[in-house]
N, C-alpha and C positions, 0 to 999 in steps of 0.2 A: 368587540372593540377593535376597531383598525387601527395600524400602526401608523403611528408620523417618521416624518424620515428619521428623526432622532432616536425611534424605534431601530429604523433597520438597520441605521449606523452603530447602533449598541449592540444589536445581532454580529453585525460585519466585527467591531469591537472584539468582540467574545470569540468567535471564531476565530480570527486573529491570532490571539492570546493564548487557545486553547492548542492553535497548531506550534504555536513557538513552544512552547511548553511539552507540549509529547515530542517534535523535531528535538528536543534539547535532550530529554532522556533518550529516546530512540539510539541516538548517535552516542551518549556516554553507553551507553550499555553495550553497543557494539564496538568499544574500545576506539572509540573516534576515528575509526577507519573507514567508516562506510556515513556516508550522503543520507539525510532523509530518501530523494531518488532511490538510493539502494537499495534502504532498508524495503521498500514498499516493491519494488520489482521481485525479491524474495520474498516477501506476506505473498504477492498474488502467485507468483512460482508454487512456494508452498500449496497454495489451492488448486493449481490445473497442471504442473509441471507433469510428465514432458508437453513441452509446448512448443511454437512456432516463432520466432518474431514479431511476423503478423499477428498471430493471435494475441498475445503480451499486449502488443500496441493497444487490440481490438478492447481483450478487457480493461487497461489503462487509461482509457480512451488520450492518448498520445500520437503525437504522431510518428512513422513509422522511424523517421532519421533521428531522431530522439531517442527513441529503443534503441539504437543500432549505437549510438553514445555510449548510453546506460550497459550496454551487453557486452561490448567490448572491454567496458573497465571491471564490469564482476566476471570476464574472462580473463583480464589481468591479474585481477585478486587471485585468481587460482578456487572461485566460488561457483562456477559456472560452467558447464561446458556448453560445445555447437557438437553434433553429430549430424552427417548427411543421411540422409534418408535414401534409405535403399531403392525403394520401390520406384521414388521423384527426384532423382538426384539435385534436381531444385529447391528441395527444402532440406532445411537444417533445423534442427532440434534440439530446444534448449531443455538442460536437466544438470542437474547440483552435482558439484566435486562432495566428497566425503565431508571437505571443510564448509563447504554453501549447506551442504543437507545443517551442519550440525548448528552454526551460525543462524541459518532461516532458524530453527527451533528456537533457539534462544530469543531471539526478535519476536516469533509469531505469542512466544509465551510472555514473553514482557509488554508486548503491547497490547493483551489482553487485562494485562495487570494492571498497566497504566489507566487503560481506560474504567477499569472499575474502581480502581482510585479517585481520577478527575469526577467521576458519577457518583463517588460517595455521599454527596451534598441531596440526592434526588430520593424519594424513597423507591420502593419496586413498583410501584405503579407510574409513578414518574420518567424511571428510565426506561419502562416496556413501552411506554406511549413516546418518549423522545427518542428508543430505536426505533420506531413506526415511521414516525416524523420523520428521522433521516434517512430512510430506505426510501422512501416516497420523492425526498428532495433529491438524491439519488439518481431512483430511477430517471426521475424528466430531465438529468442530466446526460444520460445514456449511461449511465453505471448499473449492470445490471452483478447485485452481489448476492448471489445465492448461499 
């Protein structure tokens, strides 16, 4: 069966609603101090830190004066740091203050919680096929989420 636009508009709907709703916990649970933005530059830190700028941008797919926003203010926070790179005194390198390291945990473990939460409604075969679904939408996004 194909969707009608009122199809996709209740998709767009949903998704909508679904990111208002993890955005709202996300930021309570990090004491309303940190930005959806944030919280998510620490999730992908958590996954490949130390990392580059660039790279941040790459897997964000952002663009790169964007990052440079977002990195300056979790450098403000005291969650972040830049180190220069020895070898390329051109690159800097981003990696967690004590407080980023222990913050990103608490984020990457509550928005695992979250989201089994929101998926309570789906049985297990449901949500393995609706993580399929969205690794696929994903991808032809350029988000590549190992």
């Amino acid at each position: 069966m194909e969707l009608t636009e009122k199809g996709y508009l209740q998709i767009n709907q949903a998704l909508f609603s679904l990111t208002a709703a993890y955005e709202s916990r996300m930021i309570k649970e990090a004491g309303n101090e940190l930005s959806l933005a944030d919280c998510s530059v620490l999730m992908v830190m958590r996954q490949f830190a130390p990392l580059t700028a660039k790279q941040l941008s790459e897997y964000m797919n952002i663009n790169p004066g964007t990052i440079s926003v977002y990195v300056q203010r979790l450098v403000k926070k005291g969650l972040i740091n830049r180190q220069q790179d020895e070898s390329d005194r051109r690159n800097w390198w981003l990696n967690f203050t004590d407080k980023g390291e222990s913050i990103s945990t608490t984020i990457v473990t509550s928005a695992a919680s979250y989201t089994k939460d929101f998926l309570s409604v789906l049985n297990k075969d449901e949500q393995s096929h609706l993580h399929q679904m969205l690794l696929s939408v994903s991808h032809s996004l350029g988000f590549d989420w190992q």
